[in-house]
N, C-alpha and C positions, 0 to 999 in steps of 0.2 A: 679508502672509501668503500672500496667492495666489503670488506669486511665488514664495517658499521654497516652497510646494506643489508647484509648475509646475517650481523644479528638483530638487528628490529624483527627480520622477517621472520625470524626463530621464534624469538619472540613473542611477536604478533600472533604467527601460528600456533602457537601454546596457547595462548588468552582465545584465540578465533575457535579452535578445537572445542574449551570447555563451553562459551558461548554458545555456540552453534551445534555442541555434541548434545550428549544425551540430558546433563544438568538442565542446559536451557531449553529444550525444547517440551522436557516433561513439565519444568514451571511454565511455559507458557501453557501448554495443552493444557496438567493440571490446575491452574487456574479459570479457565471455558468451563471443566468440569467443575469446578468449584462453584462458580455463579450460575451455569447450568442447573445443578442440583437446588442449592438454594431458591432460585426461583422458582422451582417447581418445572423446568424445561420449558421456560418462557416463549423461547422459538419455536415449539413445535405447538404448545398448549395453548398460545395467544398469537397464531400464526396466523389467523384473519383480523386482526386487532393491528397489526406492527403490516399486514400488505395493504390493510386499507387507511391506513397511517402515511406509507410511503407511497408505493407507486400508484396508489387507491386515492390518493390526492394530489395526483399532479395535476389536474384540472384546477384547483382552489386559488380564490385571489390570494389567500395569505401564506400558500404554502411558493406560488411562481411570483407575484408580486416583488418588485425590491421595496427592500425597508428605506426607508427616509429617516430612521435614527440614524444618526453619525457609527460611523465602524461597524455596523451591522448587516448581515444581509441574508436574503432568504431562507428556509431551512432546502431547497432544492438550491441554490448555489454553494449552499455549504456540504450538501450531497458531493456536485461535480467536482468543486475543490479538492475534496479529500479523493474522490477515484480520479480526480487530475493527477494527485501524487502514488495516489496505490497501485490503480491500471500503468504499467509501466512495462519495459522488457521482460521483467519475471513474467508477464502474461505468455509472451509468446515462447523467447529462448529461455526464460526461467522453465517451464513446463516442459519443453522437446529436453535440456539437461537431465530435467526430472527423470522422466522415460526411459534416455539413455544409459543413466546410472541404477536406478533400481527397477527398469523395467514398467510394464503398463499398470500393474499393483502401485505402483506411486501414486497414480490418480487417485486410486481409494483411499489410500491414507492420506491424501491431500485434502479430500471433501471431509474426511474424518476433522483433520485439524481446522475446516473452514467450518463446521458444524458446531464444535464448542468455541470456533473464534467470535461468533456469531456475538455470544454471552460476555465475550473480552471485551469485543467492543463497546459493545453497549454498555456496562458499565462503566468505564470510560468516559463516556459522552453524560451519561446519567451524572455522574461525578464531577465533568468537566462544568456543565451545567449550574450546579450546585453549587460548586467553588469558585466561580467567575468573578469577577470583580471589573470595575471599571478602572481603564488607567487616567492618566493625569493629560492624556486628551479626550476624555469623555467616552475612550470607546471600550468594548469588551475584551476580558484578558481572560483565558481561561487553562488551560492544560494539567499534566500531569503535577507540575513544578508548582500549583497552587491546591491540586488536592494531598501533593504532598507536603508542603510548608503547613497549612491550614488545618486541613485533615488532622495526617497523621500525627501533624506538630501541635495541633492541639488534645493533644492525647497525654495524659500525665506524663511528665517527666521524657518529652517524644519531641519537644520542641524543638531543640538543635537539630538531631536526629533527621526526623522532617525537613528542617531549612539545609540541611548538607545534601542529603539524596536530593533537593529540588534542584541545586545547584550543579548538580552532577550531572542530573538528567537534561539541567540544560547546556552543558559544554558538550554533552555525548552529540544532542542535536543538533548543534551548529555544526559541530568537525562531521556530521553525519549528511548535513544538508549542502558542504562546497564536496563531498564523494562522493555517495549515493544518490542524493539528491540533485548531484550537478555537474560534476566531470564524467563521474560512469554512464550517465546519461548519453551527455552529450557524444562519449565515446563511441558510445553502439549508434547513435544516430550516424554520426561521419564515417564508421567503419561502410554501414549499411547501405548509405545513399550513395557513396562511391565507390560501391560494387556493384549496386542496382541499375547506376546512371553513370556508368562511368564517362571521362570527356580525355582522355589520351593529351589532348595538348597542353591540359595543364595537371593532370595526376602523374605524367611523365617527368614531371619538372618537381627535384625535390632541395627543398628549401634546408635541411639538414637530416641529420642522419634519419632514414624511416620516416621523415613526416615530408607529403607531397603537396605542395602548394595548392591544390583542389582542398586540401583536409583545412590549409589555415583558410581559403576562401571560406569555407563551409564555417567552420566555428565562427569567422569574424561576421557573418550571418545571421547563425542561429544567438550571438554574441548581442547582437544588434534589436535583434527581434524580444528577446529576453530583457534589455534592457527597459526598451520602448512598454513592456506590459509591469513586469513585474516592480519598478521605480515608482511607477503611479500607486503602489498600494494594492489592498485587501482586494479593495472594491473592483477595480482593473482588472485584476484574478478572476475574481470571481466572475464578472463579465463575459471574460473571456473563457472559461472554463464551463459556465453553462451554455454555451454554443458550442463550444469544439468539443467536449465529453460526450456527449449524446449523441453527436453527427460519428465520432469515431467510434464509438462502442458497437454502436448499431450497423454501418460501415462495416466490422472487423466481421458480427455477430452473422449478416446476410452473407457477406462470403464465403464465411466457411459453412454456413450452410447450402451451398451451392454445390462444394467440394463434396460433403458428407454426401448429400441428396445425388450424385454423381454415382459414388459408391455406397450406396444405400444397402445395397445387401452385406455387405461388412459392417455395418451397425450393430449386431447383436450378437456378432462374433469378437469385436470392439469392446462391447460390455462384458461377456464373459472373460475378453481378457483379463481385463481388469478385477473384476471380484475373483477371479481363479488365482490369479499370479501374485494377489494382494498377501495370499496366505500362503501359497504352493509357488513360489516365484521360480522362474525357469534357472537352469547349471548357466547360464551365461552370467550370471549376478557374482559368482565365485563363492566361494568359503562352504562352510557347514552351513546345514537346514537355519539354525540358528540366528549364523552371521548373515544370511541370506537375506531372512526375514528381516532384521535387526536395518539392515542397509538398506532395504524396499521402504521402511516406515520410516526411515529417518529423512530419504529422500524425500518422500511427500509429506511430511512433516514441514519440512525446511522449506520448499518450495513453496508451499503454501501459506506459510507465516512471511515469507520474502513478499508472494502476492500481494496479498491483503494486507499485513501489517499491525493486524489485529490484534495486539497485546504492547507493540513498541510504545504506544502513549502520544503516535504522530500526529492523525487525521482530529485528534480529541480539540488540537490549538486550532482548528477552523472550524469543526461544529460547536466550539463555544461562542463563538461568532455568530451563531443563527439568532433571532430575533424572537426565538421560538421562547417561553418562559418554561414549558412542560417541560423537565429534566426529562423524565421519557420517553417525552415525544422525540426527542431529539436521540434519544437513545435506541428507539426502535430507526431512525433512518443511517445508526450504525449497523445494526443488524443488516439491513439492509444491503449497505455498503459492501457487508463483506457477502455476503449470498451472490451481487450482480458482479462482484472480481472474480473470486472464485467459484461458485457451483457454474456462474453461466460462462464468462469469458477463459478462466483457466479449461472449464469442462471443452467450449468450441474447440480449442488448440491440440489438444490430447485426442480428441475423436478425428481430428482434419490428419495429424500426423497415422493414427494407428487404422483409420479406413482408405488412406491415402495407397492404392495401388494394389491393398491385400497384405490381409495379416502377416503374411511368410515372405512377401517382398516388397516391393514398395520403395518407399524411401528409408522405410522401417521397416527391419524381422522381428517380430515379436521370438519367435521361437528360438532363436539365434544372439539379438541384441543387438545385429551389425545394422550399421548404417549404409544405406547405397553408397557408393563411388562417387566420391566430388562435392561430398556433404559433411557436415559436422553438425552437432546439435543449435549451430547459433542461426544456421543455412536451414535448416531440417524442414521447417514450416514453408519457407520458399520453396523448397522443393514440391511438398505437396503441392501448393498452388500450381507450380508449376506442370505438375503432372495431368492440370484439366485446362489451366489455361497455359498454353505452351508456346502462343504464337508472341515471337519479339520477347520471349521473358515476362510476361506482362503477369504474371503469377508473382514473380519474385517480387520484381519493382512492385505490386500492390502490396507484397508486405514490406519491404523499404518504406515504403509512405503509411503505415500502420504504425510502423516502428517510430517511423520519427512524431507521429502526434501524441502515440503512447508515451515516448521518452519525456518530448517537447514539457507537454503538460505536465510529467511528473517533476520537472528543473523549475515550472513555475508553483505549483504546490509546495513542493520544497520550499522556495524564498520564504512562503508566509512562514512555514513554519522554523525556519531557521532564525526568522528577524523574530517571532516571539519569545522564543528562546534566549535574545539579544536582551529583548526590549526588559524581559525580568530580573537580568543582570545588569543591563547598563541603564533602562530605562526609555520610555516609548519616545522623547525627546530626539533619542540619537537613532533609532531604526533603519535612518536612510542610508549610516554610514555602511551597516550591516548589508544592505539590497546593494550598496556600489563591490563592496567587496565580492559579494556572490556573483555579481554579473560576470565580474574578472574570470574567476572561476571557470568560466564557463568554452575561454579558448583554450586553456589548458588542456582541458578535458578531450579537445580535437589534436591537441599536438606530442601528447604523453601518452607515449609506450608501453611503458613499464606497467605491469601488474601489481608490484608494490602497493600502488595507491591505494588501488580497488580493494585488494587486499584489507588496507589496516579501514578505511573509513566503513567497511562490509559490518568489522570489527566493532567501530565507535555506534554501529546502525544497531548491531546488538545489545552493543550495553545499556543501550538507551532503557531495553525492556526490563532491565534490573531492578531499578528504584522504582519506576514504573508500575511493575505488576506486586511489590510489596506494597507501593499502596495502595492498589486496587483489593489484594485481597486482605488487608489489614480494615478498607471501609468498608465492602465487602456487606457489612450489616447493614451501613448505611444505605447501597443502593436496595435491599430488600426492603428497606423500610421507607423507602421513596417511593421502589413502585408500589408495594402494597396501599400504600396511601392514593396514589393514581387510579388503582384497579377501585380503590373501594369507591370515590367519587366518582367511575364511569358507572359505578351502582346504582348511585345516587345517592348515597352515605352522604351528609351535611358536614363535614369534619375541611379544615383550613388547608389547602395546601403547602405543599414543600417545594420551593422555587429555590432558595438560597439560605446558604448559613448564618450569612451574615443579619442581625436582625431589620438592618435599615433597610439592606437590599430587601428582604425580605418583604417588607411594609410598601417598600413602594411598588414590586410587582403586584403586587394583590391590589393594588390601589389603581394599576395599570389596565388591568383585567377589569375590573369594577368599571373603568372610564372607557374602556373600550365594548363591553357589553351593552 
């Protein structure tokens, strides 16, 4: 058995390496730059257009209201949903990794790679938008798997083609959403909570080898609570994620700025780190100037696409869900998405960690690479906290309970998008069987040891962006000629909008619009 262990993981680590190496990360990058350009640098050119789109309308009935269409719901619950799944551990221990492997220069290639994800996304959503369909319960189907069936497969001779990557991309994201989406999760929450809150009487008491009967209490918990939201559906989700996203965001956001504002004079010694060592990274990194560099950008590359997610094709299966008709509109509250995970919450985690006690010591040496005594990069942010609030631990324990709403949320974002995934291959009829199967999931997750898992489903989380970003940047024209048409009617150009491909959907949003004006 060890041996078939020992080769999957060979394996696996081949396939994870090219994914996660240089091939994959330049097609995600170069595809941001790809729709970057084409748009004319959309994010930056129409960056009062897409703030007052998003957070510039969170007051609006239409944007906070819930929809009363069947399967529909807000474009601001379809926001939370998606940074339900996105804001997850990559925000906190994803980013202290970041740091520790290529140093404080990771931050910068991190906002690099959130800067053109910005463009991934949103075409994405533009796309998802576009290609949506209703299923055969009346509600919205959208994702990657239909602008690639539709799309690309409507493209001479692309048909099959089309219908194979859709299928692919949706076995990558089922097996992506019971790992990533749901035992890794759940992992780091049990690790976290019974470290932070330990109870001796029952994490003494172990139920088989390595797992303490605190760890199966906790899963059969979070087991429970998982079931109770995510069984009920989209709408449940969403529910519950535009309440708990915005309380934890903003929660995680005042804290560390608390920390920072503590050591406030390490702020702009914090920033030069960062743009200095992005380019000139310090001898603790190893290799030549080269590999040095090579390892800084790949870190925050990596990390920052783990953040946000920005190119996998994931958060696309819940903003097609918004009630919103503007492809767009719905594409700028991708942009979005990825600016409030990464520029603002990965940016708190990396200034809390590198002004936490002083650039040269702390919990972190910049200059050095080492980590204090008694830490690891998964502790590393507890630390800091810990370093201002110190009485009873209470530093740590607040990121324990960071950790678990960041995780929490990201296991119930997952379902949705794993049961749509389902729902295109087996159909929307049977989804419920897909949400029992996932819950199961979820004790696992508390009682497995082994890295293996994490390993290969990290693996399936990657492939996902394969088929994914070929058909992003094969329609690519399409989203140009989407928003162009958008920009020309915020003119006031008289010309028909573009809602959908299909021509019936088509007729009846515009018919929608008409009745609702």
């Amino acid at each position: 058995m060890n041996e078939i262990l020992q080769a999957i993981e060979g394996v696996n680590g081949q396939i994870n390496g090219v994914i996660w190496g240089a091939f994959g990360l330049l097609l995600l990058v170069g595809t941001g730059i790809l729709i970057t350009v084409l748009t004319k640098f959309f994010q930056i050119s129409h960056i009062g257009l897409w703030f007052k789109n998003t957070i510039g309308s969170l007051f609006k009935k239409d944007v906070l209201s819930h929809s009363k269409e069947k399967g529909s719901i807000s474009p601001f619950q379809a926001l939370c949903t998606a940074l339900a799944a996105t804001v997850g551990t990559g925000n906190i221990a994803g980013v202290a990794a970041a740091i520790c492997i290529g140093g404080a220069g990771a931050v910068f290639w991190m906002w690099v790679a959130a800067f053109f994800g910005m463009m991934t996304n949103y075409a994405e959503n533009v796309l998802g938008i576009y290609y949506r369909r209703k299923n055969e319960n009346g509600e919205w189907s959208g994702g990657a798997m239909y602008y690639l069936a539709d799309g690309l497969g409507g493209k001479k001779g692309m048909k099959h083609v089309g219908k194979i990557l859709a299928i692919l991309f949706c076995v990558f994201a089922m097996l992506a959403s019971f790992g990533i989406g749901s035992m890794g999760q759940v992992n780091k929450i049990v690790t976290n909570v019974s470290s932070a809150f330990d109870i001796p009487a029952i994490s003494s008491i172990e139920v088989f080898s390595g797992v303490s009967l605190y760890n199966v209490i906790l899963g059969a918990v979070i087991m429970a609570l998982v079931a109770l939201i995510t069984l009920g559906g989209l709408k449940r989700i969403a529910n519950v994620a535009e309440k708990v996203v915005p309380f934890m965001v903003v929660l995680f956001i005042l804290g560390s700025l608390v920390i920072i504002g503590v050591n406030c004079n390490n702020i702009l010694p914090a920033f030069g780190a960062i743009f200095k060592n992005a380019f000139c990274p310090e001898a603790f990194v190893g290799g030549g100037i080269g590999a040095i560099i090579g390892k800084v950008i790949t870190q925050g590359f990596k990390r920052g696409v783990f953040s946000n997610e920005a190119g996998l094709g994931s958060s696309v299966m819940v903003h097609s869900n918004s009630n919103v008709k503007e492809p767009v509109k719905q594409g700028m509250w991708g942009i979005f998405e990825v600016f409030a995970d990464t520029m603002i919450v990965c940016t708190m985690t990396a200034l809390v960690i590198l002004t936490a006690g002083g650039l040269d010591g702390g919990v972190f040496n910049v200059l050095t690479g080492e980590i204090a005594e008694g830490y690891t990069d998964a502790t590393l942010v507890g630390g800091a906290f810990n370093s201002v609030f110190s009485w009873f631990g209470i530093g740590e324990k607040f990121i324990a309970i960071a950790m678990f709403l960041f995780a929490f949320t990201t296991v119930l974002g997952w379902s949705h998008y794993g049961s749509k995934a389902w729902e295109y291959l087996f159909g929307a009829k049977t989804t419920f069987v897909f949400r029992i199967i996932h819950v199961c999931t979820v004790i696992l997750g508390a009682v497995l040891t082994s890295s293996l898992a994490w390993d290969i489903s990290d693996t399936f989380n990657g492939l996902m962006m394969i088929p994914n970003l070929i058909g992003v940047i094969v329609l690519s024209p399409i989203v140009v000629k989407i928003t162009k048409n958008y920009l020309r009617r915020k003119k006031g150009e008289d010309i028909e909008p573009l809602y959908n491909f299909d021509p019936d959907v088509q007729a009846a949003e515009v018919a929608r619009v008409y009745e609702e004006e």
